[in-house]
N, C-alpha and C positions, 0 to 999 in steps of 0.2 A: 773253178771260178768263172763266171759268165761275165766276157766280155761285149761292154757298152760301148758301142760306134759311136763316132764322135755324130755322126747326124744326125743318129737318134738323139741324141744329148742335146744336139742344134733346136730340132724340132722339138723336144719336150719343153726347152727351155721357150721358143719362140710362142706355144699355146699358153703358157704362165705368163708371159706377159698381156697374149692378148685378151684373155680372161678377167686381168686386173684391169685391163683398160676399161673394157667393157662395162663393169663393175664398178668401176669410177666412173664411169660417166654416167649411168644409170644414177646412182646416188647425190650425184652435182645437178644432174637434170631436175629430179625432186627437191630440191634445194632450192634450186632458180625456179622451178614453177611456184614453190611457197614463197622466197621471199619477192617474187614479181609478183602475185596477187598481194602479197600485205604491203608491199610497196604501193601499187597502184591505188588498192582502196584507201590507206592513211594519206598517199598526198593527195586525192581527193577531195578527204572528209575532215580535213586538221584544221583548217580555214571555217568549218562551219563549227566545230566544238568551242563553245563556251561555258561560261558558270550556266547561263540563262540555260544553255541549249541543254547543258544535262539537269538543273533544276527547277526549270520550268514543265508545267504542262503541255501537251498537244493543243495546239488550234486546227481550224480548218481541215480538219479531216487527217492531221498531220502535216500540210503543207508547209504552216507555218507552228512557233511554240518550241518545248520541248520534247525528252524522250525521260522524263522523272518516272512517269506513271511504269512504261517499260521497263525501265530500269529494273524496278521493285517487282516490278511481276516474275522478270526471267530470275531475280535472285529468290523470290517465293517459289517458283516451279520447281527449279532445281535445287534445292534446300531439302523440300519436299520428297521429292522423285528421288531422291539419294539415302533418304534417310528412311523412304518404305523397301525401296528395293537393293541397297548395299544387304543390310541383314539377309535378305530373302533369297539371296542369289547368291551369297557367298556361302550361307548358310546350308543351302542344296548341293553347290557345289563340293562341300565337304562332305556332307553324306552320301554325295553319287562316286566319290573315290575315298571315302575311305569306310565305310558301312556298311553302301550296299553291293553284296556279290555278285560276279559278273553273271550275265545268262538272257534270257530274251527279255523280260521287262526293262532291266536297265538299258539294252539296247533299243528299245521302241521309247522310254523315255530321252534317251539322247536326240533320237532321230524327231520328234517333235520339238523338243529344244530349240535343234538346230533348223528345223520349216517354220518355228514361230519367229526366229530371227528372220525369214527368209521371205517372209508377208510382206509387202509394201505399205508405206507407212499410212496411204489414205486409206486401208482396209483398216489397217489400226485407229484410226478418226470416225471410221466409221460404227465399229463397232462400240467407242467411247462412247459417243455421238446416242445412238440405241440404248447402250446399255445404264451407263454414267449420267450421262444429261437426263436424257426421258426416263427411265425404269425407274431407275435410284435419284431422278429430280428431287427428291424430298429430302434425300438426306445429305448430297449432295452440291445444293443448292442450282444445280442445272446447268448453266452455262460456270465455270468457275473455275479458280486454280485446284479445287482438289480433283474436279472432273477431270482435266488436265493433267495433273501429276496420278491421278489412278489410270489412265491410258499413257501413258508416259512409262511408269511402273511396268503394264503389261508390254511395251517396247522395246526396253532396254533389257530386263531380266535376261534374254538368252543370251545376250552381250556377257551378262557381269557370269554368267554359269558357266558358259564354254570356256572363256576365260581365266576363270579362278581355278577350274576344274584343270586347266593345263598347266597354271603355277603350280599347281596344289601335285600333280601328276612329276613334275620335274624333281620334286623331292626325292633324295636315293629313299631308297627300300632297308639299305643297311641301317640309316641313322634311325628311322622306326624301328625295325628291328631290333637293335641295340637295345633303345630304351624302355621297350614292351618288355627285353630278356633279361632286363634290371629289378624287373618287377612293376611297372608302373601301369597306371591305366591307359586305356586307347586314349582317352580324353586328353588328359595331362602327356600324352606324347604329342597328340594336334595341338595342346594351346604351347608345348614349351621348345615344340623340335618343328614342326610341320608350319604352322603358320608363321613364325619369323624367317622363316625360309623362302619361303612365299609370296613374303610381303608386295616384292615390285612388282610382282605377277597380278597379284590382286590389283593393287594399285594402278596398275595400267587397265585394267579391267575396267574399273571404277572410270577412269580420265578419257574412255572409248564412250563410257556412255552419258557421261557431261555433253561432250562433246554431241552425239545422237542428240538429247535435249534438246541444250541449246541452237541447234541449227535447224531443229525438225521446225516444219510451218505449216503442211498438210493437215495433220492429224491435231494439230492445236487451234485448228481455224476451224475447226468444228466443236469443240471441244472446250477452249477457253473464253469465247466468246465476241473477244476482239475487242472489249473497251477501251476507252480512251482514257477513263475513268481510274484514277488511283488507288488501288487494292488493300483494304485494311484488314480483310479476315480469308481466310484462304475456300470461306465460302462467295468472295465476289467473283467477277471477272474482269480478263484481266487480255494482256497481250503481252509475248515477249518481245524481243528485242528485233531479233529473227520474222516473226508475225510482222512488227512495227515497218522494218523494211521493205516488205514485203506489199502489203498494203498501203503505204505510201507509192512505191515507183510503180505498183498496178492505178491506183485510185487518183493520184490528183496527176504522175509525173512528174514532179519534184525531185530530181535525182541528188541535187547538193543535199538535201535530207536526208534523204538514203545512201548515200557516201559517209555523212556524218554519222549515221547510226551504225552506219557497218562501221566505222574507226570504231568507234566507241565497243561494238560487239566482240570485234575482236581483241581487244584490250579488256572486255570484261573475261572471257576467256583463258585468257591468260591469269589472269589476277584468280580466278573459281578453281581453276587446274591445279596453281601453285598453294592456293589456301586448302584444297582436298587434300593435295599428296601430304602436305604436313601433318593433317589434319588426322588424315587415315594410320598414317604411321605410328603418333603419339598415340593412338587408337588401340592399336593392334600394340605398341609394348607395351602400355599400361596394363591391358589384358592378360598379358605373358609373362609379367613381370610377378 
């Protein structure tokens, strides 16, 4: 029987605590950095929300007016941008773990994956920009929300693939197993055992690249076009929310504006995150079901 000294016992016990401490304060830290920026921008910008300010249109370059037109844009881009590249990216992700076999392609496809996510976002504008607006101007419409959500698309993808592909990866091996050795197909094991298992995994995936969207500004100011103009077909242009603030506290200095738009940004965030997660889930059992 090996006897434990008591100051060994002292000392293990004294690293447990200071591990937790550390650990807690780390986690309290993030916590007060988040709720001090949403603090500081909502009492900024709660004094400038009104019916006018979210129903009305921009004046003055945005100085004065509303944020109606933005509104609708950031809910056209990510509406859009979710609904080309959920499929696209969930849907790779499942055939990069559960299809295709390991060996050098898979690995050199990982590894661009992971440098496409890795690009900064005005190379991603720029190549919209090239490709979206000028090349494919025709189909397009040039400056617009689909230019936008098609470079937006090519943005977020590595997000929603590494991601789904590490839900997708935490699944045991036993529960496929099992139900392959029941007799069932691969397919009907992924939609009845593999992706309800999943789900949060994915769904956090999905709520990382919301969030990318909506905050991106670089790559939409080349790309969207910046109008001020209220969007009716997803071939106009448009501005998001993010853009809107953006170009206001650059362009006229009007910061009570851009306090207001940021409340309002981040309250639409929340409202797009909570409407996705429900969204995706009734999604994915419908499917499964």
């Amino acid at each position: 029987m090996v006897e434990v000294k008591p100051n060994h016992l002292i000392k293990v016990k004294r690293n447990q605590v200071f591990a937790f401490t550390m650990l807690s304060l780390a986690a309290a830290l993030t916590v007060l950095i988040l709720l001090a920026i949403v603090i500081y921008v909502m009492s900024q910008g709660l004094s400038v929300i009104s019916m006018e300010f979210l129903l009305d249109s921009p004046k003055s370059m945005g100085a004065e007016g509303g944020i109606y037109p933005a509104i609708v844009g950031t809910i056209y881009l990510v509406g859009l941008v979710i609904l080309i590249a959920a499929p696209i990216g969930v849907g790779t992700a499942i055939y990069l773990n559960e299809y295709m076999p390991d060996g050098r392609f898979k690995s050199v496809l990982r590894f661009a994956t992971e440098l496409l996510a890795a690009i900064p976002s005005i190379v991603h504008g720029m190549f919209g920009f090239l490709f979206f607006v000028i090349a494919l101007g025709d189909y397009t419409g040039g400056w617009s929300i689909l230019s936008g959500a098609l470079t937006g698309v090519v943005m977020i993808l590595p997000i929603i693939i590494r991601a789904s592909e590490e839900a997708l990866r935490s699944v045991s091996n036993n529960l496929k197993e099992g139900s392959l050795a029941l007799g069932t197909t691969r397919w009907y094991t992924i939609k009845k055992i593999v992706l309800p298992l999943a789900i949060p995994g994915i769904t956090t995936s999905i709520i990382l690249a919301i969030g990318r969207v909506i905050g991106e500004t670089a790559a939409f100011l080349l790309t969207l076009g910046g109008s001020l103009l209220l969007a009716t077909t997803v071939f106009d242009g448009a501005r998001t929310l993010a853009l809107h603030l953006y170009l206001v506290a650059m362009e006229t200095g009007n910061t009570e504006m851009a306090f207001g738009t940021g409340a309002v940004l981040i309250v639409l965030i929340l409202i797009i995150n909570l409407a996705a997660t429900g969204l995706f889930k009734l999604l994915v059992r419908r499917f499964s079901a």
